[in-house]
Residue, then its C-alpha position, 0 to 999 in steps of 0.5 A: x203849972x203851964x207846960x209850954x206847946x209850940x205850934x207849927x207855923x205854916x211858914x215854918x221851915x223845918x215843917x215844910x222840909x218834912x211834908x217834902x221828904x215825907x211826899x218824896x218818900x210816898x212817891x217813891x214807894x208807889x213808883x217801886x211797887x208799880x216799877x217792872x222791876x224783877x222780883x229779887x229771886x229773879x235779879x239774884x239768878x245768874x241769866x242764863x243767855x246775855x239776852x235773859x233780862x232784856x228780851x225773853x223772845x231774843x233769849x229763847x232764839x240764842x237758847x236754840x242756837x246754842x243748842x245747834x252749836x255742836x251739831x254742826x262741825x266746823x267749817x261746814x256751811x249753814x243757813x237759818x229758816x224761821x216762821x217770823x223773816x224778823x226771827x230768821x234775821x235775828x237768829x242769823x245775826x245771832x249766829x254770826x257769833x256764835x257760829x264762829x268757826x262756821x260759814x254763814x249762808x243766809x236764806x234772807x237777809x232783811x226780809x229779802x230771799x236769798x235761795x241761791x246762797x241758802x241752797x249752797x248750805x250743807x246744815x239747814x237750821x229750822x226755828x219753830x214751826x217753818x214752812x221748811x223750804x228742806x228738800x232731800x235733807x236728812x233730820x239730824x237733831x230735834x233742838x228746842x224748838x225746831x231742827x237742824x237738818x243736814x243736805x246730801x253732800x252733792 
């Protein structure tokens, strides 16, 4: 007694729609395991700033300021001094809405020094390791990484 064995044939259509699901299949897995996709501890953990999954930098800069935020009352005047002109831009384009009910006096704006305006500023927010341009300015609270400092009223 024979037992009937078919053979696939190279034309055959089932075939050939097994080899691309199975090589779609071996695609796909390579690209997740080489993907940057967060581990899945990371994707279930609330962010803890809106900047957290697209820029651990910018999340670091919105961290400070929202650590800033209630040492300085409201309608009292501030500007922003960073190391980096590129941080100081961003950190106050940043405070612009997180400093709401504040006056927002820059001490660049786009790479281009603005110290008159920067003068007028009653709090003086210092990110990291600024050459502090801080004269006759009390420290009134170490934030993160850097400081805010509050000018003698004139």
């Amino acid at each position: 007694m024979q037992i009937p064995v078919r053979t696939a044939k190279r034309d055959d259509p089932e075939l050939q729609a097994w080899i691309w699901i199975i090589g779609a299949a071996v695609v796909l897995a390579v690209g997740l395991h080489c993907s940057r996709l967060p581990s899945v501890t990371v994707a279930l953990r609330l962010p803890e700033t809106p900047l957290d999954r697209t820029s651990e930098h910018a999340a670091r800069l919105w961290s400070f300021l929202m650590e800033a935020r209630d040492t300085i009352p409201a309608g009292a005047s501030y500007t922003i001094e960073a190391q980096n002109s590129g941080d100081e831009m961003t950190l106050y384009m940043f405070s612009l809405g997180i400093f709401c009910a504040h006056q927002a006096l820059p001490s660049s704006y786009y790479g281009v020094a603005t110290p008159d305006l920067a003068r007028r500023a009653r709090f003086i927010l210092v990110y990291g390791a600024a050459p502090s341009r801080v004269a006759q300015a009390r420290l009134v609270r170490a934030a993160g990484p850097g400081a805010i400092y509050e000018r003698a009223p004139a």
